[in-house]
N, C-alpha and C positions, 0 to 999 in steps of 0.2 A: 373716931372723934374728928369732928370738921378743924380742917388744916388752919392753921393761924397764919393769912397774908401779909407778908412786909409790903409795904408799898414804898416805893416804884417797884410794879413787876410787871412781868412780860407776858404774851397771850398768843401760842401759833396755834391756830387754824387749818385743820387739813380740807377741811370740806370732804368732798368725794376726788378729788385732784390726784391723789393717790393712795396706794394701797398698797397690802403686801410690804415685801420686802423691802420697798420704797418707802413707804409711811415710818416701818419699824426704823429703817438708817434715818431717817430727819427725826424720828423721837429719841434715838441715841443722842444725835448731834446736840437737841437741844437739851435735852439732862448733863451731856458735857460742859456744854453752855453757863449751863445754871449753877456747877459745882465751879468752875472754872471765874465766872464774874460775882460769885453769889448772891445771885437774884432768883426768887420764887420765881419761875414759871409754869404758867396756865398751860395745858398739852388737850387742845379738844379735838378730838376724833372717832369715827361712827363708832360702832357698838361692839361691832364686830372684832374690831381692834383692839381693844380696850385690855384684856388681857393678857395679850401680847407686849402691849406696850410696856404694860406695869410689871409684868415679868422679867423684863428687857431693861428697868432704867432704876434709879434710885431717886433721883430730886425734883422728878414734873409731880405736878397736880395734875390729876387726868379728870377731865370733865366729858360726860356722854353728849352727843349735840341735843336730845330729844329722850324723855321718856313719859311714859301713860300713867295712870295713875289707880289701875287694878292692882290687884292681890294674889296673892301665889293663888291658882286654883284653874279656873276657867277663861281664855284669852288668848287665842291661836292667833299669833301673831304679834300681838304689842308689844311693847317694851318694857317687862318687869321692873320696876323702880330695884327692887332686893336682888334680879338677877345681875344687875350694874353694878350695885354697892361690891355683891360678891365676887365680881372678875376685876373689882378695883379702882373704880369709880368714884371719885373723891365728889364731886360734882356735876350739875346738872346746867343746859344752856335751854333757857327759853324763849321764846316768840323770836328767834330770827329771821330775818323778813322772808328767807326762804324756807321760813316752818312756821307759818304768823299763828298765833294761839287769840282767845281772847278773852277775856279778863275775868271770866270765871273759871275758866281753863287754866289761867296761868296761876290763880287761887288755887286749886287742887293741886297743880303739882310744886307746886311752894309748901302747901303744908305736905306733902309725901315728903318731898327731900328735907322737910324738917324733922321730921317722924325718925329718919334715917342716918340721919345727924349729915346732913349732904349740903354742900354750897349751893346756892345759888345764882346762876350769871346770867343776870335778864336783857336782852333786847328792845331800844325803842326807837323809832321811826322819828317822831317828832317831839318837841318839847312838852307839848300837852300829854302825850305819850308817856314819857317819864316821868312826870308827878303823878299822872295814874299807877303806874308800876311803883313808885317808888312810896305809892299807900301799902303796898302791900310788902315790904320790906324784906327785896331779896339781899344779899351780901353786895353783888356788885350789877351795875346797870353800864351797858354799855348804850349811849344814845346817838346813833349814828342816822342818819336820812340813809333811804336805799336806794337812793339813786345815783349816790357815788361810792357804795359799796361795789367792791372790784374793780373800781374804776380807776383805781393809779390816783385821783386828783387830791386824796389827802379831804381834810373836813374844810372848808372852806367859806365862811373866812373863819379865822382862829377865834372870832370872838364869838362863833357858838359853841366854844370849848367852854367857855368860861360862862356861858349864858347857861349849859347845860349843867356844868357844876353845879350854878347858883341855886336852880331849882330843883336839883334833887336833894343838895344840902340844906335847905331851908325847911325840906320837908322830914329828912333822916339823916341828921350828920354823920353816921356808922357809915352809909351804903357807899361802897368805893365805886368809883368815875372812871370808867378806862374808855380811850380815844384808840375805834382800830380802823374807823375807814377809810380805804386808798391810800395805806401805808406801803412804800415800797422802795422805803431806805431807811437807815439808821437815824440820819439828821433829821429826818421828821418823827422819828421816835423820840429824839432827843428834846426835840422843839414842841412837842405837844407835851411832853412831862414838866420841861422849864414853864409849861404855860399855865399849869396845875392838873393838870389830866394825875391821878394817881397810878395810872399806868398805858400801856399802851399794846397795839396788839395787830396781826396781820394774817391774812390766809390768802391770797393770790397775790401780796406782795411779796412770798415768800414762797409761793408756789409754781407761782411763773417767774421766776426770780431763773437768770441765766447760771446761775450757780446756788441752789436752796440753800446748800449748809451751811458755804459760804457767808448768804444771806442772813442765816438765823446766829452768826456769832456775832455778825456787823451789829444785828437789831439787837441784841440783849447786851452786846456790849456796851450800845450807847444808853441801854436802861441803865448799867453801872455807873456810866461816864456822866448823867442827869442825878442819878442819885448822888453822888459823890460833889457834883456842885450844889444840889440844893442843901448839902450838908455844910457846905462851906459859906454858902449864903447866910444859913442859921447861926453858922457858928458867928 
């Protein structure tokens, strides 16, 4: 069954940065993380991993970065949608601008991972970009420009955080808004959820991070420490 997200939550990214042994101690750290502050966390990493991970931890959502949209039978080499679900795969990541898909692409595998009862967490480049994705109504869209993706600069300025919300919510108030590009501290975790981002998310701020684990308590603690005051705002 597809996992039910509290929002504010949190989203580490390994990319290809690392592996092995390495990958699996920063999926430990952040499932520590996540029982410790109790925030859902998003845990995306290659394929390969995947079962490791989930072997390994109790409270991440494991999301695959990339799957095809064949059928058990004939396909040397792709990426079984049913082989992912079965090594643990809660989730699937689409068009990231270093895997760009296109929009009847990213249709097929939206209805696979719905087939599969699978999340979906879409990628979009531009604003025009995510009201296109966001006709197609994956669970969460992350709309970030790629040109300051990895870049340390954070999204900038804050008011296309809010420009991006606008337009995906206009179009599906369900689809959750997560802000991850050129995250690479807590206080801009903090400052992009204060800002409405429903959550927020990092893979080379946390990967070139001078201490990762370090890193990944700082950033999901301050998803607590934003949850906890937009609670007290409400209240």
């Amino acid at each position: 069954m597809k996992p039910q997200i509290r929002v504010p939550y949190f989203e580490v990214g390994t990319k290809n940065y690392v592996y092995g042994d390495t990958l699996l101690e920063y999926a430990i750290a952040a499932d520590k993380a996540a029982e410790k502050y109790d925030i859902d966390v998003l845990f995306i990493c290659p394929a390969v991993e995947i079962r490791r991970v989930c072997e390994n931890t109790k409270k991440l959502i494991v999301l695959a970065p990339y799957m095809d949209t064949l059928r058990p039978g004939r396909g040397m080499a792709d990426v079984l949608p049913e082989g992912l679900k079965a090594a643990g795969a809660q989730g699937v990541v689409i068009n990231h601008c270093e895997k760009p898909m296109s929009l009847p692409q990213m249709k097929a595998t939206i209805d696979r991972a719905r087939e599969l009862d699978m999340l979906v967490f879409a990628c979009a480049d531009t604003l025009d970009e995510a009201k296109a994705i966001a006709q197609l109504h994956p669970d969460i869209i992350n709309p970030e420009p790629s040109e300051i993706i990895g870049g340390g600069n954070g999204v900038s300025p804050m008011a296309y955080v809010k420009d991006s919300i606008k337009v995906i919510k206009q179009i599906d108030p369900n689809i959750m808004v997560e802000q991850a590009a050129g995250i690479t501290n807590g206080q801009q975790v903090y400052d992009f959820i204060m800002a409405g981002s429903e959550a927020a998310g990092a893979a080379s701020g946390i990967m070139n991070a001078a201490d990762p684990v370090a890193m990944i308590d700082e950033m999901i603690a301050a998803t607590r420490r934003a949850a906890d005051d937009l609670k007290k705002m409400e209240g």
